[in-house]
N, CA, C and O atoms as a GROMACS GRO file, in nm:
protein
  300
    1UNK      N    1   4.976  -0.776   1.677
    1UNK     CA    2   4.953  -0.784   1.820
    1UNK      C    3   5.056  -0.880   1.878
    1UNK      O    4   5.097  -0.980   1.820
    2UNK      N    5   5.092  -0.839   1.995
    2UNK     CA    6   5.181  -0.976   2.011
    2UNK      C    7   5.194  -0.952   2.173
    2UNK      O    8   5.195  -0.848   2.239
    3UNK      N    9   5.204  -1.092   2.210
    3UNK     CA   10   5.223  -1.145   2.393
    3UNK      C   11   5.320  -1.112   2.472
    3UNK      O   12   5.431  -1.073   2.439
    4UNK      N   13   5.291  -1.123   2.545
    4UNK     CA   14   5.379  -1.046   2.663
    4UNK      C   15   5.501  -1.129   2.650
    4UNK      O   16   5.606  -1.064   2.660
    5UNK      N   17   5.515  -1.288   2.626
    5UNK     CA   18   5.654  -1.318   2.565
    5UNK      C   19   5.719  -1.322   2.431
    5UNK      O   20   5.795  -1.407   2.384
    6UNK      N   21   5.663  -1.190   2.372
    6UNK     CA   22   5.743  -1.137   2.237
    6UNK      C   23   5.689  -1.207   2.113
    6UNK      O   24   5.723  -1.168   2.001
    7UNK      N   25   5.601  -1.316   2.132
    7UNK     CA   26   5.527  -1.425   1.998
    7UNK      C   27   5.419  -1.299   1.944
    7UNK      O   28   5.339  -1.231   2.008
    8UNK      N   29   5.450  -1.299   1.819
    8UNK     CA   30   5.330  -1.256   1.741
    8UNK      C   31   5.214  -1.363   1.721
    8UNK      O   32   5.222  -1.468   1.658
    9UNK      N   33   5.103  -1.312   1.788
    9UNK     CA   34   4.976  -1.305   1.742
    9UNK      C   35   4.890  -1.273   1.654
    9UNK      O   36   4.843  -1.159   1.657
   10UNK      N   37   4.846  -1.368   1.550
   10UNK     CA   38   4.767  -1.336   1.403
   10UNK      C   39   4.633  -1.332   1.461
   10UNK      O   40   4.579  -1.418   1.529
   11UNK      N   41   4.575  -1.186   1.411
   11UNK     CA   42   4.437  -1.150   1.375
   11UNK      C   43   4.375  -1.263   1.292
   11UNK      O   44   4.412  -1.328   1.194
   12UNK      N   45   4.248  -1.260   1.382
   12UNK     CA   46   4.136  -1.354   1.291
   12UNK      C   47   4.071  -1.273   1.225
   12UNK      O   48   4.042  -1.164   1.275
   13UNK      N   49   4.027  -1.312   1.080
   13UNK     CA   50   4.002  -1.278   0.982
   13UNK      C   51   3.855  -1.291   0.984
   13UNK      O   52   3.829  -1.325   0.868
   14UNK      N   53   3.739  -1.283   1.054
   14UNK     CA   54   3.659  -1.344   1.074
   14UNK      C   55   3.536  -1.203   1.065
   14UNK      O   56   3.534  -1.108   1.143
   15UNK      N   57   3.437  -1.226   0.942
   15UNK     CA   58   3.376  -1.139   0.907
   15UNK      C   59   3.434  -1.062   0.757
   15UNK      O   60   3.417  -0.941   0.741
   16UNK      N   61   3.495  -1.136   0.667
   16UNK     CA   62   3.543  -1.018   0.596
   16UNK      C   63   3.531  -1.138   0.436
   16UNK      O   64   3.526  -1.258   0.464
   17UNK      N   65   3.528  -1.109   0.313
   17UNK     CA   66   3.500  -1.174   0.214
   17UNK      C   67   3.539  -1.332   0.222
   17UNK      O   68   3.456  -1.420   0.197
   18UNK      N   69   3.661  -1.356   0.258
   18UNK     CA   70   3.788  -1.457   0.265
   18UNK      C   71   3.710  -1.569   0.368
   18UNK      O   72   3.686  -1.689   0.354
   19UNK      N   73   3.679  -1.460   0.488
   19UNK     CA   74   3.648  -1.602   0.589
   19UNK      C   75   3.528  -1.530   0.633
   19UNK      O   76   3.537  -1.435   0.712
   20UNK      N   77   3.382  -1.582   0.572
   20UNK     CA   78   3.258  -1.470   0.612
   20UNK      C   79   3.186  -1.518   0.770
   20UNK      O   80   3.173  -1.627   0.825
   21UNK      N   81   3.159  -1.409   0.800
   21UNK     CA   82   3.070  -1.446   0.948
   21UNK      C   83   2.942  -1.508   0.936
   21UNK      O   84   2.882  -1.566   1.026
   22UNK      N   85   2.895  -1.487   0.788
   22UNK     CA   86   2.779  -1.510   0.767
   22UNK      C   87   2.802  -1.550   0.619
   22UNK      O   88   2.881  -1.511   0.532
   23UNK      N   89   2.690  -1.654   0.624
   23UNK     CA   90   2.698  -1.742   0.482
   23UNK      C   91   2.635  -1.647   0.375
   23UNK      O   92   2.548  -1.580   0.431
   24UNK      N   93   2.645  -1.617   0.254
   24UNK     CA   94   2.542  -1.534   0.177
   24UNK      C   95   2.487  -1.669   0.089
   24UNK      O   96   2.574  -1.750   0.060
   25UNK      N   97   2.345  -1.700   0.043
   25UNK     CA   98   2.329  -1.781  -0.007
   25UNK      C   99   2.238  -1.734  -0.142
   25UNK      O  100   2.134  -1.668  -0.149
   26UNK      N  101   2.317  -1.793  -0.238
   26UNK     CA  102   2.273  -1.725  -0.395
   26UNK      C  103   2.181  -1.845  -0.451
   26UNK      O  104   2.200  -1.967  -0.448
   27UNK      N  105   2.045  -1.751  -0.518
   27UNK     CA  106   1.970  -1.824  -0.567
   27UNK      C  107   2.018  -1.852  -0.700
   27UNK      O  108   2.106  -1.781  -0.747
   28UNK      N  109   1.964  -1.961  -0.775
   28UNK     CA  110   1.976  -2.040  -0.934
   28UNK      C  111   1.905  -1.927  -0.963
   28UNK      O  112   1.805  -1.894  -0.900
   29UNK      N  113   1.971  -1.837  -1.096
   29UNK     CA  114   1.785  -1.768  -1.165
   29UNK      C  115   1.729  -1.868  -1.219
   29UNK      O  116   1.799  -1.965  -1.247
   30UNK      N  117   1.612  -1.869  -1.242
   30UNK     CA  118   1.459  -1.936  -1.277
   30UNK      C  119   1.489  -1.908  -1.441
   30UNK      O  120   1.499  -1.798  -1.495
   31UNK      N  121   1.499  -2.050  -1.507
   31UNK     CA  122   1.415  -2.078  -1.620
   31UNK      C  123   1.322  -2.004  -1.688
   31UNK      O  124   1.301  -1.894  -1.637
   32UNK      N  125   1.217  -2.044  -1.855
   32UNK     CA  126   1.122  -1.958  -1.911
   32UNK      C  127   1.057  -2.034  -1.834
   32UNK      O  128   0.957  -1.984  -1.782
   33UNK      N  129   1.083  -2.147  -1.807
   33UNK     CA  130   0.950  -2.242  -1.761
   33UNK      C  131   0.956  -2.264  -1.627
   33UNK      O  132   0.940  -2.384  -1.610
   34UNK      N  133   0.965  -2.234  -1.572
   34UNK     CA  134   0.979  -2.236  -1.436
   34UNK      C  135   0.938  -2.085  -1.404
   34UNK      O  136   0.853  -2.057  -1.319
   35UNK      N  137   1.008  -1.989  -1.483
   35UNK     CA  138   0.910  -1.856  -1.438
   35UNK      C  139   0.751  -1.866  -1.497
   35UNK      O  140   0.663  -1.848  -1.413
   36UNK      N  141   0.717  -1.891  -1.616
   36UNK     CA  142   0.578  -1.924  -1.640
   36UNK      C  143   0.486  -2.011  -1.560
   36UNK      O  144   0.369  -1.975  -1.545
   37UNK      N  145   0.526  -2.114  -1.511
   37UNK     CA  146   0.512  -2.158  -1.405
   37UNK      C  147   0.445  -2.080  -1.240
   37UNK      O  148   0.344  -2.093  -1.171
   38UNK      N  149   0.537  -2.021  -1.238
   38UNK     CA  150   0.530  -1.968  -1.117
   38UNK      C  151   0.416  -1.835  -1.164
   38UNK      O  152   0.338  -1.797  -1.076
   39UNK      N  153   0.411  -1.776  -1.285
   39UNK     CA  154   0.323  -1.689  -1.285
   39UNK      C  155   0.139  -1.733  -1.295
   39UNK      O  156   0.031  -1.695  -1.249
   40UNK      N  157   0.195  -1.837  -1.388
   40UNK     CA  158   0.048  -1.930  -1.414
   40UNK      C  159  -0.035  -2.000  -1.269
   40UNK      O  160  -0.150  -2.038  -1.252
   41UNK      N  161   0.064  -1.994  -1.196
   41UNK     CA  162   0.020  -2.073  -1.038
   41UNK      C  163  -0.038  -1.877  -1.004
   41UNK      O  164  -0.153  -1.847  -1.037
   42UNK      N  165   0.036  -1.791  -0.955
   42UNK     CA  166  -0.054  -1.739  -0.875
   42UNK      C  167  -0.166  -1.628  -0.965
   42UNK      O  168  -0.244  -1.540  -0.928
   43UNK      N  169  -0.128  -1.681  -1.089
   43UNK     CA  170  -0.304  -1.638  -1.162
   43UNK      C  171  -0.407  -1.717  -1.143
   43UNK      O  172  -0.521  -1.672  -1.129
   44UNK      N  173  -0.374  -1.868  -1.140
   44UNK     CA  174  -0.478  -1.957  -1.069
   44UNK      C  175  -0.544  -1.935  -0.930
   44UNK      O  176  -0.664  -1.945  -0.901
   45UNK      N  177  -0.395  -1.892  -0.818
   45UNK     CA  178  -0.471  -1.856  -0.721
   45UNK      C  179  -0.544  -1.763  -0.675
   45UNK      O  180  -0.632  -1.761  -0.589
   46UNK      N  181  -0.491  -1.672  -0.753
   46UNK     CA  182  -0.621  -1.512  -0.737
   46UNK      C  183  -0.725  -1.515  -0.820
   46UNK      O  184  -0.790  -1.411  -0.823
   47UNK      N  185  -0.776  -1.638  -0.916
   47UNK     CA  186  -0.851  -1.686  -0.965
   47UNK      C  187  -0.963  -1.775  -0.864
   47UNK      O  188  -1.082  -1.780  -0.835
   48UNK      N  189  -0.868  -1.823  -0.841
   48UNK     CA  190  -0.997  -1.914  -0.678
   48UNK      C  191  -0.997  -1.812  -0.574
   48UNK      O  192  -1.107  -1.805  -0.519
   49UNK      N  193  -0.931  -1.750  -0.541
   49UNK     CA  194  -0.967  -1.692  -0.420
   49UNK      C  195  -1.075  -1.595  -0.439
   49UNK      O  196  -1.170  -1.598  -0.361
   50UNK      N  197  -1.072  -1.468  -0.580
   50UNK     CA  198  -1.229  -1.402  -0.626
   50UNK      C  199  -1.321  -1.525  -0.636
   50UNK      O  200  -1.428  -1.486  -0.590
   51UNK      N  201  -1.336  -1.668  -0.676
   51UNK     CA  202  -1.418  -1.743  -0.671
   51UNK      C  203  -1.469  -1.744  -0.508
   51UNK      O  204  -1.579  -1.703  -0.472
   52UNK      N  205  -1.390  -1.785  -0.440
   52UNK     CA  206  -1.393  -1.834  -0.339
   52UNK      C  207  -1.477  -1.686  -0.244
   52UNK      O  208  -1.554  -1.712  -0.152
   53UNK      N  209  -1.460  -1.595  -0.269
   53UNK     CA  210  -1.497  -1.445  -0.217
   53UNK      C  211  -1.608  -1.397  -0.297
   53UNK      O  212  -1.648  -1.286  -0.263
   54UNK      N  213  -1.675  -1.458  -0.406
   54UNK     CA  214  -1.804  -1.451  -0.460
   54UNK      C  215  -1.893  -1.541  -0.398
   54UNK      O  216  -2.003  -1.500  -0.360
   55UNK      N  217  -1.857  -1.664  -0.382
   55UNK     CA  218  -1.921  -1.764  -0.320
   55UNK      C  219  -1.977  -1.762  -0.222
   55UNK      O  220  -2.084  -1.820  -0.201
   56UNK      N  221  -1.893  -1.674  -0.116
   56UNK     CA  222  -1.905  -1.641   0.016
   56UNK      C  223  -2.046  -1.530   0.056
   56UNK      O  224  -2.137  -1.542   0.138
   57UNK      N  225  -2.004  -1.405  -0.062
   57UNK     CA  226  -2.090  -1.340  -0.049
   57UNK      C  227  -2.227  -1.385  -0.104
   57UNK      O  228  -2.330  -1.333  -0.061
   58UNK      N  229  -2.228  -1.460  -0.176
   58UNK     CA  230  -2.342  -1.531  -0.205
   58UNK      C  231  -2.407  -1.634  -0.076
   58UNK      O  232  -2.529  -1.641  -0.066
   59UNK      N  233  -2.363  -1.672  -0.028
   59UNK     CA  234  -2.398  -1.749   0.113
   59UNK      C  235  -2.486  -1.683   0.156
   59UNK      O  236  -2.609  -1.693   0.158
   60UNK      N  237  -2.371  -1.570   0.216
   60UNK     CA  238  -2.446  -1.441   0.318
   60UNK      C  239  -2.583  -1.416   0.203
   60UNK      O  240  -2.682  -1.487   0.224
   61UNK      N  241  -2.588  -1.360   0.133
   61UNK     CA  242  -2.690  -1.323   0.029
   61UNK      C  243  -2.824  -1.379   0.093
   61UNK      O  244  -2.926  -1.330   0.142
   62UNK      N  245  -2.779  -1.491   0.071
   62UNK     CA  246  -2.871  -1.656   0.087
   62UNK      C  247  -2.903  -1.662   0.242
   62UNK      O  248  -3.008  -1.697   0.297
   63UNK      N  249  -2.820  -1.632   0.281
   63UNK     CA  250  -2.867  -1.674   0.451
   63UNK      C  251  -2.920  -1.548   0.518
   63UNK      O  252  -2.956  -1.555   0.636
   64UNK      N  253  -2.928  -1.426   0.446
   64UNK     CA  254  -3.004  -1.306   0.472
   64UNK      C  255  -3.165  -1.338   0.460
   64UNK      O  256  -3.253  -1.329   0.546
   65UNK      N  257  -3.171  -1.382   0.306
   65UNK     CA  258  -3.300  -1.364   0.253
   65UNK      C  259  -3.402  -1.463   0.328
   65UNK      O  260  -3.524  -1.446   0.334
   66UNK      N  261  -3.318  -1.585   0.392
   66UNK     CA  262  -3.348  -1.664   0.445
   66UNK      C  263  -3.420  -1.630   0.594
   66UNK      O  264  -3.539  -1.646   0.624
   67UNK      N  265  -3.343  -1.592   0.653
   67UNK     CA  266  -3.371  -1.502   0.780
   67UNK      C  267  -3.471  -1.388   0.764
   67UNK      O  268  -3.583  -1.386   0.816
   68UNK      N  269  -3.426  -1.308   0.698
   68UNK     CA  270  -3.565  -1.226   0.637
   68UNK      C  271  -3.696  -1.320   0.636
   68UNK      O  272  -3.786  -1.306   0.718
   69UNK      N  273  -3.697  -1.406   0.545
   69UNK     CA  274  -3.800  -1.491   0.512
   69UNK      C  275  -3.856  -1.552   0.652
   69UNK      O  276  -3.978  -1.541   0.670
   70UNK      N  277  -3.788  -1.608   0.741
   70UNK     CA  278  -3.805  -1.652   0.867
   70UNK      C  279  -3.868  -1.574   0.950
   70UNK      O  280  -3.962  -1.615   1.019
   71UNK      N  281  -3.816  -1.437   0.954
   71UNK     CA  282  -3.837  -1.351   1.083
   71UNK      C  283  -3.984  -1.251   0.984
   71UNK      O  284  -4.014  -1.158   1.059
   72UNK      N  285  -4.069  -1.243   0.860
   72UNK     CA  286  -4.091  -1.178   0.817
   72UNK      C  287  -4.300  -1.172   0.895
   72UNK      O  288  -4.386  -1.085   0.907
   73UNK      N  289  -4.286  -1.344   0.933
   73UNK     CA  290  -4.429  -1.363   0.947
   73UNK      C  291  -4.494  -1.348   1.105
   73UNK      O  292  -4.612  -1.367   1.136
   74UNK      N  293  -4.368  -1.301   1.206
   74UNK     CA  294  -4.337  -1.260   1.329
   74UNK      C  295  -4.370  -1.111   1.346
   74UNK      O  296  -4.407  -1.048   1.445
   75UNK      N  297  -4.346  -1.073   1.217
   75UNK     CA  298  -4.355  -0.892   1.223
   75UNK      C  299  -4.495  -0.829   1.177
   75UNK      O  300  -4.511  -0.707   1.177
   0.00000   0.00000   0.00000
């Protein structure tokens, strides 16, 4: 490309491997232990959370029979 007073003008390189528009950012791969890790954590957590979702329904269970029991001597 070049100016109306005859100087060449260099293209920016901008977007292309050399000079990127955008950063790419590369992960470390993961370790044995660090992947065991990470698997052992979310077996724990889908471990509490069925806890946590038995528990619950047990409440309700409880706060049915309860109410039942309450409302039974009305009827």
């Amino acid at each position: 490309m070049f100016l109306s007073r005859g100087k060449q003008v260099q293209q920016e390189q901008r977007g292309t491997q050399d000079s990127p528009f955008v950063v790419k950012v590369l992960s470390n791969p993961k370790n044995v232990q660090e992947t065991q890790q990470e698997v052992d954590h979310r077996k724990e957590k889908a471990a509490n959370e069925r806890n946590l979702v038995i528990a619950t329904y047990s409440l309700e269970l409880e706060f049915c029979n309860l109410s039942y029991s309450a409302l039974k001597p009305l009827c």
